[in-house]
C-alpha atoms as one frame of an Amber mdcrd trajectory, in Angstrom:
protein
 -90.569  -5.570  61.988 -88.421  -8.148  60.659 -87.797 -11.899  61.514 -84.430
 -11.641  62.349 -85.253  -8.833  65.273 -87.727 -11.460  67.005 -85.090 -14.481
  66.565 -82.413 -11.907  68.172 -84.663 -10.785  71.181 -85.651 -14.159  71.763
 -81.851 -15.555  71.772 -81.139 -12.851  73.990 -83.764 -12.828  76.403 -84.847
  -9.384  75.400 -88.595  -9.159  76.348 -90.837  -8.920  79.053 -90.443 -12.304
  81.251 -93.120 -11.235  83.556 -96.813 -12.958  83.324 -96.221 -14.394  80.014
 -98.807 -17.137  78.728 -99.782 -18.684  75.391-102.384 -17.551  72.859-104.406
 -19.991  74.377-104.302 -18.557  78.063-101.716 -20.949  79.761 -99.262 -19.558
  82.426 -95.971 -19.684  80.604 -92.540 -20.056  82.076 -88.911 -19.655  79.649
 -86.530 -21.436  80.913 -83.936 -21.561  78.526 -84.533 -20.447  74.821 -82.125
 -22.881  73.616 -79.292 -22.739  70.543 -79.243 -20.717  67.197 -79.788 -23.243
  64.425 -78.320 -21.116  60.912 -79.380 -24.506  58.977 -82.141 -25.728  57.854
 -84.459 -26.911  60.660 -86.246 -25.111  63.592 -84.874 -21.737  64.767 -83.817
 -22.975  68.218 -82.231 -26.046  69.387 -82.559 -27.586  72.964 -84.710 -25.106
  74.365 -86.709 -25.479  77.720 -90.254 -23.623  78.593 -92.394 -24.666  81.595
 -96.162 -24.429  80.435 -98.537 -24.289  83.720 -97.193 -27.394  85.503 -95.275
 -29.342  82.199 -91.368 -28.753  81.802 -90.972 -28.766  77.947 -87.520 -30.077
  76.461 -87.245 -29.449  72.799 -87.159 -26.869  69.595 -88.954 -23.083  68.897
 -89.130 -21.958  66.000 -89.936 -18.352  65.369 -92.143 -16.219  62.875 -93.794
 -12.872  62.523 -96.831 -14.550  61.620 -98.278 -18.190  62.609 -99.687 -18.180
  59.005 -96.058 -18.453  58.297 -96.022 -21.729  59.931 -97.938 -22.996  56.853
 -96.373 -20.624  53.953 -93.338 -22.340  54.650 -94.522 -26.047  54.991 -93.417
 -26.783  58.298 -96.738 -29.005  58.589 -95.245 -31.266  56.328 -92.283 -31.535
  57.373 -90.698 -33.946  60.111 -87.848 -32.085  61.141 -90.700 -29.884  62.907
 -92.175 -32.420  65.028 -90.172 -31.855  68.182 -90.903 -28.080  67.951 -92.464
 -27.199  71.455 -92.982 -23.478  71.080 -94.041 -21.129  68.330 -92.802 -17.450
  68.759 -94.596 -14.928  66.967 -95.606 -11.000  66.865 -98.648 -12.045  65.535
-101.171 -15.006  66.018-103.267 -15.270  62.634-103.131 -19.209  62.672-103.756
 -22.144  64.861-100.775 -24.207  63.480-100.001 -28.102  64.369 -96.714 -30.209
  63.804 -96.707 -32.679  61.282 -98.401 -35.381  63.294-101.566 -33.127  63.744
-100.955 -31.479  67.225-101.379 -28.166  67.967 -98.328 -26.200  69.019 -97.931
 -23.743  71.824 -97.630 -20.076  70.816 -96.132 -17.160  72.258 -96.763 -13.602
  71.406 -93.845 -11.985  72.076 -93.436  -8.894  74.133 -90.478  -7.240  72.977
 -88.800  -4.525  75.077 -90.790  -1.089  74.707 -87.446   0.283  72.931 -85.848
  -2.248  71.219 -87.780  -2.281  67.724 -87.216   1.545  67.697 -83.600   0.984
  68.264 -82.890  -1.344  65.823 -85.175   0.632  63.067 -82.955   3.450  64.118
 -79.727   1.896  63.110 -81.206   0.776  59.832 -82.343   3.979  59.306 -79.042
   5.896  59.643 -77.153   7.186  56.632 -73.539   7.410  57.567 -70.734   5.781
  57.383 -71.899   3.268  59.793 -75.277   3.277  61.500 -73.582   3.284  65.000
 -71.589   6.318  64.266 -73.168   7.969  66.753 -72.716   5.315  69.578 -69.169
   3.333  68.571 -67.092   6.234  70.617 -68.645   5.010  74.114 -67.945   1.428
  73.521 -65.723   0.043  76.136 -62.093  -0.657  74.163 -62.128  -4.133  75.084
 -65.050  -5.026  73.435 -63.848  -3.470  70.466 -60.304  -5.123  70.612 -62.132
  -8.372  71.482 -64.201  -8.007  68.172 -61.442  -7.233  66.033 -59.831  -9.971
  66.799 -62.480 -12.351  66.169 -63.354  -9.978  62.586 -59.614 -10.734  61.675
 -60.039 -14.707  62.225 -63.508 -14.547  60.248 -61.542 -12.576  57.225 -58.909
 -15.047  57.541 -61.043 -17.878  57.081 -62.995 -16.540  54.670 -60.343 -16.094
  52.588 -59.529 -19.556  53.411 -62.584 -20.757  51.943 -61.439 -19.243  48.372
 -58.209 -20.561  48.633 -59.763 -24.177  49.146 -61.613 -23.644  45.999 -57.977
 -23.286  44.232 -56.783 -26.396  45.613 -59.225 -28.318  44.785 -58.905 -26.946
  41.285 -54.993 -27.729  41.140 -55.686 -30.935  43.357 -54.347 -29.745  46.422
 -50.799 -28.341  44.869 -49.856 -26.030  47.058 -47.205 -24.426  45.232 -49.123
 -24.270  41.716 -51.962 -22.816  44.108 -49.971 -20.620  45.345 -49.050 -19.277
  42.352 -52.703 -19.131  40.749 -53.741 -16.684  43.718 -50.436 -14.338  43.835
 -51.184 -13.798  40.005 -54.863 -12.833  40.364 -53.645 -10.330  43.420 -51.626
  -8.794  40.889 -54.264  -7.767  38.888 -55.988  -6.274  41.880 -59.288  -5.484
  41.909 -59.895  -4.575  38.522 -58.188  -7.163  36.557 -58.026  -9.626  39.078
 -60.256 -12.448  37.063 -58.635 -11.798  34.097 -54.798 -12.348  36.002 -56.463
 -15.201  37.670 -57.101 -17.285  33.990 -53.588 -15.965  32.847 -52.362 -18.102
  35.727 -55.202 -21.239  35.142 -53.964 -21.245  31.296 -50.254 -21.088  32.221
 -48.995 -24.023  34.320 -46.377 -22.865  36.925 -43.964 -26.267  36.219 -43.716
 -24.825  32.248 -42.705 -21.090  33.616 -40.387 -23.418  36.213 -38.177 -24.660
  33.286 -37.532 -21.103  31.579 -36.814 -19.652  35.255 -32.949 -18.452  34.148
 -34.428 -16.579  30.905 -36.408 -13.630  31.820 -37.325 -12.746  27.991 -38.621
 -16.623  27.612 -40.383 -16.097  31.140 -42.263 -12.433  29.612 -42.775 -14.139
  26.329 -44.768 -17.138  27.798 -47.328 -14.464  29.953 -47.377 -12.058  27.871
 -48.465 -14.360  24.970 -50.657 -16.213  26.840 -52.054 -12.779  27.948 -53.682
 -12.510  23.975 -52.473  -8.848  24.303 -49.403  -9.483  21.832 -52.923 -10.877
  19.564 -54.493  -7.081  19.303 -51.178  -5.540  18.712 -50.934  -3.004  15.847
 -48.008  -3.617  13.579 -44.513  -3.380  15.545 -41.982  -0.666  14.866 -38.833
  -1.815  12.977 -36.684  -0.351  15.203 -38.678  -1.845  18.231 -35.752  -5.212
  18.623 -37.324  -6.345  22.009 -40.761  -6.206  20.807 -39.773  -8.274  17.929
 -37.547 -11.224  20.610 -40.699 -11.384  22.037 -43.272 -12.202  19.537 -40.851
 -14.566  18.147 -39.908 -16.359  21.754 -44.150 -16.302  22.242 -44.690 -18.109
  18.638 -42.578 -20.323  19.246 -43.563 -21.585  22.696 -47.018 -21.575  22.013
 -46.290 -24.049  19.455 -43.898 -26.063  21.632 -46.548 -26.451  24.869 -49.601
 -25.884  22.431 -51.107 -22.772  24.365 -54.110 -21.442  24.048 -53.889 -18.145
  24.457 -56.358 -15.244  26.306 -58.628 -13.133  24.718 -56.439  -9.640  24.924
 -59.176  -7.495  24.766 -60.701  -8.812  28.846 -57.417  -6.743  30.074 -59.105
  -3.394  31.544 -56.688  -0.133  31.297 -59.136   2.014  32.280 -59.543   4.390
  35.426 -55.916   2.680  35.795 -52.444   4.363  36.686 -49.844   3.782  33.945
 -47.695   1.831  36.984 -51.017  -0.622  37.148 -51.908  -1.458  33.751 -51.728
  -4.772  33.350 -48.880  -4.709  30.717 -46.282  -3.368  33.555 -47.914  -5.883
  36.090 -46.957  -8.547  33.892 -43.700  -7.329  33.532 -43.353  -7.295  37.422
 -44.726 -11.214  37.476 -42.023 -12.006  34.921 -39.381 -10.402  37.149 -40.536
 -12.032  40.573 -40.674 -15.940  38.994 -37.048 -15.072  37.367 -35.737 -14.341
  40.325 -37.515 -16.260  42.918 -38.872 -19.724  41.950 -41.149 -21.853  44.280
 -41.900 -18.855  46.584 -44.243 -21.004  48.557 -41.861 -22.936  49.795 -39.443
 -20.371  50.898 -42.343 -19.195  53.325 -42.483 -22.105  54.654 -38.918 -22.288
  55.660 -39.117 -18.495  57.091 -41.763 -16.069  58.320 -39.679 -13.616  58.999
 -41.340 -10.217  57.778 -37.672  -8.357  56.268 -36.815 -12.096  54.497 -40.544
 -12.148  53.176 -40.413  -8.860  51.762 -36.572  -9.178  50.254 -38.358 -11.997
  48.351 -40.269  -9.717  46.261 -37.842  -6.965  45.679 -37.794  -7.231  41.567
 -37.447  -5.210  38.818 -38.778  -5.533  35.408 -36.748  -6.064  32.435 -35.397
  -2.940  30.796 -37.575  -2.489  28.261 -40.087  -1.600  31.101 -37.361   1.184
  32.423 -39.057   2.963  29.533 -42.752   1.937  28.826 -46.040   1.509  30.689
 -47.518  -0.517  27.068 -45.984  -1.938  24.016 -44.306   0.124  21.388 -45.460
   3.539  23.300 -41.895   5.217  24.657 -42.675   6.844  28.510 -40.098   8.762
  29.985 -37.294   7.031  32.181 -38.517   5.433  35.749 -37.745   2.072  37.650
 -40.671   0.207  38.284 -40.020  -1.823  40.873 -42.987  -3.786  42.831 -43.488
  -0.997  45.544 -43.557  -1.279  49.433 -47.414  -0.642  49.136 -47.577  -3.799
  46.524 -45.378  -6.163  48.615 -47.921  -5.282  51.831 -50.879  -5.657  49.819
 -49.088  -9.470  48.217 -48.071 -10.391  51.510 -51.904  -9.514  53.499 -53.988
 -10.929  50.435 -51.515 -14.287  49.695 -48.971 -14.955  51.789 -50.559 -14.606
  55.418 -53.848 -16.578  54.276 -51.982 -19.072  52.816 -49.745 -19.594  55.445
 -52.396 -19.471  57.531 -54.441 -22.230  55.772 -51.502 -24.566  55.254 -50.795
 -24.580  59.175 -54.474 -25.297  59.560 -54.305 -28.692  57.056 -51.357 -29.484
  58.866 -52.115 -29.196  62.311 -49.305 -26.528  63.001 -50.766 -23.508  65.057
 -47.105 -22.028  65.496 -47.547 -21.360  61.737 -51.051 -19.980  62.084 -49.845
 -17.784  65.073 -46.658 -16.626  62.398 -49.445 -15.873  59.946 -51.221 -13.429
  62.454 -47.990 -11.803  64.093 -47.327 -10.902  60.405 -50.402  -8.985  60.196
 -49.333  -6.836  63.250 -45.656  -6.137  61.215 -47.321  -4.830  58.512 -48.479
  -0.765  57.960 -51.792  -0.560  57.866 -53.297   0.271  54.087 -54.691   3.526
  53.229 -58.178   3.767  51.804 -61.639   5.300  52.035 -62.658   2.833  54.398
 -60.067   3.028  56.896 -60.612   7.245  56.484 -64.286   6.692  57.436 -63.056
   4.434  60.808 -60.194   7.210  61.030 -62.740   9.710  61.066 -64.839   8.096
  64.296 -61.524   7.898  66.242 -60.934   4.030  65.780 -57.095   3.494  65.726
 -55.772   1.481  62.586 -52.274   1.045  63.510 -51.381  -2.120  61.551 -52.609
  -4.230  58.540 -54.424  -6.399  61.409 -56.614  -3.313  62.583 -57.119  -2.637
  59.088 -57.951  -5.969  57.558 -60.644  -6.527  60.768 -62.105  -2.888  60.250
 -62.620  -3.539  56.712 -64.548  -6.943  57.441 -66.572  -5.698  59.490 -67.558
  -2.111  57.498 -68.299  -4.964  54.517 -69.738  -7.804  55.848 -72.043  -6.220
  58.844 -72.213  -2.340  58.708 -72.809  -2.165  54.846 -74.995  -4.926  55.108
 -77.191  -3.934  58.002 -76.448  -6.839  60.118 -76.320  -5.014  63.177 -78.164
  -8.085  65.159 -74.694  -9.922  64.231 -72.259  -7.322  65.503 -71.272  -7.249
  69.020 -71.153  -3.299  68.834 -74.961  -3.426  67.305 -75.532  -5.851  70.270
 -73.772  -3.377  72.855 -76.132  -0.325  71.515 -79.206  -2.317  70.881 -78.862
  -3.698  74.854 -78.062  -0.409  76.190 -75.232  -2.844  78.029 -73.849  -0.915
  80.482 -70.588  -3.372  80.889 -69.612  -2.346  77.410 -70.582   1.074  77.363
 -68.034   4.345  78.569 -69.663   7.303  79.652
């Protein structure tokens, strides 16, 4: 069995109230088995247990073993003296608080089914352990969970934005900026876009906004990938504008450029290497400087989406990589790109900003935008496809895909109000 079973059947009241006593023989009464502590400390705050004729008030702390008591050092330490009640599956240990008095224990009689259950959903292999179970859960608690999934992503992706700020000293625009570059890398180059933006201060890209070449010259020297080039072709003029242009405003802002050999190109499209992404980045600051604070002024899904309709410069009409000719195609940021921009930058930083500022209408905007945008298409979204979940819009999406990575793939079942639903048996949440 492990810990974290006992501390959920304990929280939820699911054992055998009847005739309970301590290890030491003494009627025992649970009144309330108080809060969830998920810092350091006892298990359970505020909890209240009648032993024979004595109302406790206080903290439980639960173990598998009492022995654990003392493998953890809870006798020597003070923040377990108000601990009334020691829940355990197995009494190995006469255990005392820290001023020397021996603590009440309670050998827990788990529901007959419960540990079977619960081994059962660890033990599955598909998609997600409750594959069997998730079609006869009542729709509201699904919606319900979604919802709350979606604000957990949200703010989780908060979190990582906060690290940013701090970084830029709460700029919001240069912040901005820092994160939509890393999303362009996407997964795979995502650090390395990430630096490219750390190493290149948005304000210096600011005053070359009317020259696109000058704008491609500063990230694509500071990318280190001009560095590793072989020697250019004669006839190759742009190539030759932009190693010049990069030379030259290296020296001016004294750059230090990237390593060009961290850019990955492989398992890549040609339309994602990181050379055409670049490109793409070039084209978006040209034509739309201080995006952040556009968003601000509208949230309007058709006016944030206009905003990054770009093309690359010509040169990219005809190559996916320097000095390699490709046959003729536009390579505009696609609708797919702008959704994926707009879920993994815009919304949580709009979302953040209305949070520092106390302006819920903005956090509400962020969320509404999530329902206005298609939902993506990936392997994870097939798998929820597959069990008959609807993923309508990027909101359905972006709350399945928290929950398939931060509970189902990670066995937290005791966490996941579905898990809880199956676990109980509850019959309010369950469709026959």
């Amino acid at each position: 069995m492990k810990e974290a079973l006992l501390q959920y059947a304990w929280q939820h009241k699911l054992f055998y109230h009847n005739d309970l006593c301590t290890t030491n023989g003494c009627p025992l009464e649970v009144i309330d088995t108080g809060r969830l502590n998920s810092d350091a400390g006892p298990d359970f705050f505020n909890a209240k247990v009648k032993i024979e004729d004595t109302l406790w008030a206080g903290n439980v702390e639960v173990h598998l073993r009492s022995s654990d008591w003392f493998r953890h050092h809870h006798d020597q330490d003070n923040r377990y003296q108000s601990v009334i009640l020691h829940v355990v599956t197995d009494c190995d240990a006469v255990i005392k608080r820290p001023d020397g008095e021996e603590i009440p224990q309670l050998i827990l009689p788990l529901f007959i089914d419960l540990e079977e259950k619960y081994a059962l959903l660890l033990q599955q292999k598909p998609f997600v352990a409750c594959s069997h179970m998730i079609d006869k859960v009542h729709p509201v608690l699904l919606h319900g969970w979604l919802n709350a999934l979606m604000i957990e992503r949200l703010e989780q992706k908060s979190s990582q934005i906060e690290d940013i700020l701090q970084y830029t000293g709460y700029d919001w625009e240069e912040s901005f900026y820092i994160l939509l570059t890393r999303n362009f890398g996407l997964h795979l180059n995502g650090d390395s876009f990430e630096q490219l933006a750390k190493s290149l201060p948005h304000n210096i890209l600011g005053k070359h906004k009317n020259n696109l070449l000058q704008i491609e010259a500063l990230l694509f020297g500071q990318s280190g990938l001009l560095d590793i080039l072989p020697e250019i072709p004669g006839d190759d003029a742009y190539m030759k504008d932009l190693q010049r242009e990069s030379l030259f405003l290296r020296k001016k802002y004294a750059l230090k450029p990237l390593d060009g050999h961290l850019w990955n190109m492989l398992r890549l499209r040609p339309v994602n290497f990181p050379t055409v992404r670049i490109a793409q980045l070039a084209a978006l600051i040209h034509q739309s400087s201080k995006l952040f604070s556009k968003l601000l002024e509208n949230q309007k899904i058709n006016y944030i989406s206009s905003l990054f309709c770009c093309e690359p410069s010509n040169y990219w009409q005809t190559h996916y990589s320097f000095c390699h000719t490709s046959r003729a195609s536009k390579k505009p940021l696609g609708d797919k790109t702008i959704s994926l921009l707009i879920i993994n930058t815009v919304i949580p930083f709009l979302f953040l900003y209305g949070k520092h500022k106390d302006n819920l209408c903005l956090q509400e905007n962020a969320l509404e935008l999530l329902e206005k945008i298609p939902a993506e298409r990936n392997h994870i979204l097939d798998g929820w496809k597959a069990l008959n979940i609807k993923v309508v819009s990027s909101f359905d999406s972006q709350a399945l895909i928290q929950l398939k990575m931060n509970y189902c793939d990670l066995k937290k079942c005791l966490q996941c109000r579905i898990g809880h639903v199956v676990l109980t048996n509850d019959r309010n949440y369950l469709q026959e």
